[in-house]
N, C-alpha and C positions, 0 to 999 in steps of 0.2 A: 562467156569467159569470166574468170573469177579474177577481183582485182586483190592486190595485195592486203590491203587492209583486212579485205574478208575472208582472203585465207588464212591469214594470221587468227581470225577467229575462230571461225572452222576449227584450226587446232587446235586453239584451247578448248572447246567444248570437248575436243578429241580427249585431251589431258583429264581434263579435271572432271570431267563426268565418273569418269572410272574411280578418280582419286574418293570425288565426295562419296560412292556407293563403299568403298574402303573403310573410309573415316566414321561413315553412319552401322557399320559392321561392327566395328570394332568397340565403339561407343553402347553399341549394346549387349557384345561378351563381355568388356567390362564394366559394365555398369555406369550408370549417371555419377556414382559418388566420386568414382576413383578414373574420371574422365582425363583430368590434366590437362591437355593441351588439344585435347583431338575434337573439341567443342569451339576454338579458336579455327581449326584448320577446315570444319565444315565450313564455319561460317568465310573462313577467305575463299572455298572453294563456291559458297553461293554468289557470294561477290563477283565474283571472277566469271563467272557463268552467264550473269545478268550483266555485266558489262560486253562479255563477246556478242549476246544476243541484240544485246543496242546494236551494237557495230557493224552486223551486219545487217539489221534494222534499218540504220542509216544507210549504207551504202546502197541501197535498195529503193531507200527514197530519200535523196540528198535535199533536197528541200525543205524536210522535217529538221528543224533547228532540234526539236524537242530531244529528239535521240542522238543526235550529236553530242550535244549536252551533259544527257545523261551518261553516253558511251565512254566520255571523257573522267567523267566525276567516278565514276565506277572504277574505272582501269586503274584511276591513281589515289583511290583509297583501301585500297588493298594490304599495304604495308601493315598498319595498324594490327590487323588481327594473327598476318604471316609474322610476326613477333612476339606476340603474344602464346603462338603457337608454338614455337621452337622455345619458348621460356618453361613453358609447359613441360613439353619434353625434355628438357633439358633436368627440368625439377624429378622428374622421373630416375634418371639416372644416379 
């Protein structure tokens, strides 16, 4: 049975897998120079990917302090770049 936490992860991988294959498309119709914000939104989506994979890392083996840790520092350093990215875009417009 899958517990909540690691469904919740599960579906981000669901989300942001697709998202990041998007962003690395698109980054390379337009080029590296004229990126703007979709270099921001990769990298929140690697972020985002490596924190669901801790998580359900840990729940799998709850004893490992180590990926707790990490699962937690991941999930809430995300902000940073989702701003950066929407600046981007936003610069676009």
């Amino acid at each position: 049975m899958v517990s909540t936490a690691e469904g919740i992860a599960i579906a981000e991988l669901c989300v942001y897998i697709p998202i990041f294959i998007l962003t690395v498309v698109v980054m390379i119709r337009h080029g590296f120079q004229r990126q703007l914000g979709w270099i921001y939104l990769a990298i929140f989506c690697i972020i985002r990917l490596a924190g669901a994979g801790f998580k359900i890392e840990s729940v799998h083996h709850p004893t490992n302090k180590t990926d707790t840790e990490w699962s937690a520092i991941l999930q809430s350093v995300g902000l940073s770049p989702l701003l950066m990215a929407s600046m981007g875009l936003l610069k676009r417009v």
